[in-house]
C-alpha positions in Angstrom: -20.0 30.8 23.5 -22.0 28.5 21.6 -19.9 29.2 18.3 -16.6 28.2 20.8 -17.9 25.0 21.1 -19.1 24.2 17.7 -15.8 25.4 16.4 -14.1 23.2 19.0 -16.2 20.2 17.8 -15.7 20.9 14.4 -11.7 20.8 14.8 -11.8 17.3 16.8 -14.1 15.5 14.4 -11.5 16.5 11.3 -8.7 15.4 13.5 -10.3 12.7 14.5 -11.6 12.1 10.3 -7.6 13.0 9.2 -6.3 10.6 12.1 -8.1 7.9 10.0 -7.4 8.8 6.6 -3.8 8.9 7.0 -2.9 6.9 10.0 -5.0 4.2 9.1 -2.7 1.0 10.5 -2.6 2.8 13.9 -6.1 3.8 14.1 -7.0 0.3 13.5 -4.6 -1.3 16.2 -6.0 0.5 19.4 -9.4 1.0 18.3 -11.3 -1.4 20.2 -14.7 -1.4 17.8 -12.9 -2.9 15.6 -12.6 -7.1 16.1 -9.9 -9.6 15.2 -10.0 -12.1 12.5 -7.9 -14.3 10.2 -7.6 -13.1 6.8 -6.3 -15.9 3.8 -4.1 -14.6 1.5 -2.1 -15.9 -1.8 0.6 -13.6 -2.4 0.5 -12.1 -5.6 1.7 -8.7 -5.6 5.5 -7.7 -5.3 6.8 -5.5 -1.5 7.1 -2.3 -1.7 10.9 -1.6 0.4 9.7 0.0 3.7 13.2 1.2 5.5 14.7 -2.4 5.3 11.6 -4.3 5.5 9.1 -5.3 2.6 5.7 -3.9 3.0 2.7 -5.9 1.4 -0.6 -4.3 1.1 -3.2 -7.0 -0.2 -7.0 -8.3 -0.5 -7.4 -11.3 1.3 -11.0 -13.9 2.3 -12.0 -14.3 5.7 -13.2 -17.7 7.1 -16.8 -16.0 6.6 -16.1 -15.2 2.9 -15.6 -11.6 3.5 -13.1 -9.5 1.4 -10.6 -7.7 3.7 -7.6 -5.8 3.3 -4.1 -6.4 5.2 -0.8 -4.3 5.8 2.1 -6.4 6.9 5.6 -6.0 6.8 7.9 -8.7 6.5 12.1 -8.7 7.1 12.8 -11.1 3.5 10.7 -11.3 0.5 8.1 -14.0 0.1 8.0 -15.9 -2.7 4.6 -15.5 -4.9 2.1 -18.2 -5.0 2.7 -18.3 -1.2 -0.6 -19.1 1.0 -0.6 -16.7 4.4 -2.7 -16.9 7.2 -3.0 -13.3 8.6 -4.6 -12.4 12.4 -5.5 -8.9 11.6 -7.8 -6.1 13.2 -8.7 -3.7 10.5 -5.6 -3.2 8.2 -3.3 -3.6 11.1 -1.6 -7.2 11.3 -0.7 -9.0 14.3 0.8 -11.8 13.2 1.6 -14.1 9.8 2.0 -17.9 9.0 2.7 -19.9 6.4 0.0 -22.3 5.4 -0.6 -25.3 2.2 -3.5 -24.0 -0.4 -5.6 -27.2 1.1 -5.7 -24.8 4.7 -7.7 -22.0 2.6 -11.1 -21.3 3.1 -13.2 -23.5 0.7 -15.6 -19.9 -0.1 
């Protein structure tokens, strides 16, 4: 009985562990440890073509100086140079905007 359970524990924790690894966007959204913050980005890096849309996958600077990284899709290219202001939670992005370099955190 006892070796049921462990077993049983042992399967959810790697599902749980491989739900994570390779879901990581999703995981992020509905996991409610996990708090949401703006992220600064200058676009550097070119899309990758996600089924019609342009992925992005980049480091940005929190207002607290903290390195984080983002996932967004967008449905045109963005030119690069371009300043972003990114309300994510975890890798998982809510929502973009525009924004001038003077509008980036001074850290």
């Amino acid at each position: 009985m006892k070796k049921r359970i462990f077993i049983s524990c042992l399967v959810v924790i790697v599902m749980i562990a491989g739900l994570y690894l390779f879901m990581r966007e999703p995981f992020d959204r509905f996991n409610p440890m996990i708090k949401e913050e703006y992220v600064y980005i200058k676009l550097q890096d070119e899309p990758v073509d996600d089924d019609g849309r342009y992925k992005y996958r980049l480091q940005g600077i929190t207002e607290s100086g903290e390195i984080k990284r983002v996932v967004f899709t967008t449905s045109s290219t963005l030119n690069q140079g371009t300043f972003l202001k990114v309300l994510a939670k975890g890798t998982y992005t809510e929502k973009y905007e525009l924004i001038d370099e003077n509008e980036m955190p001074s850290k």
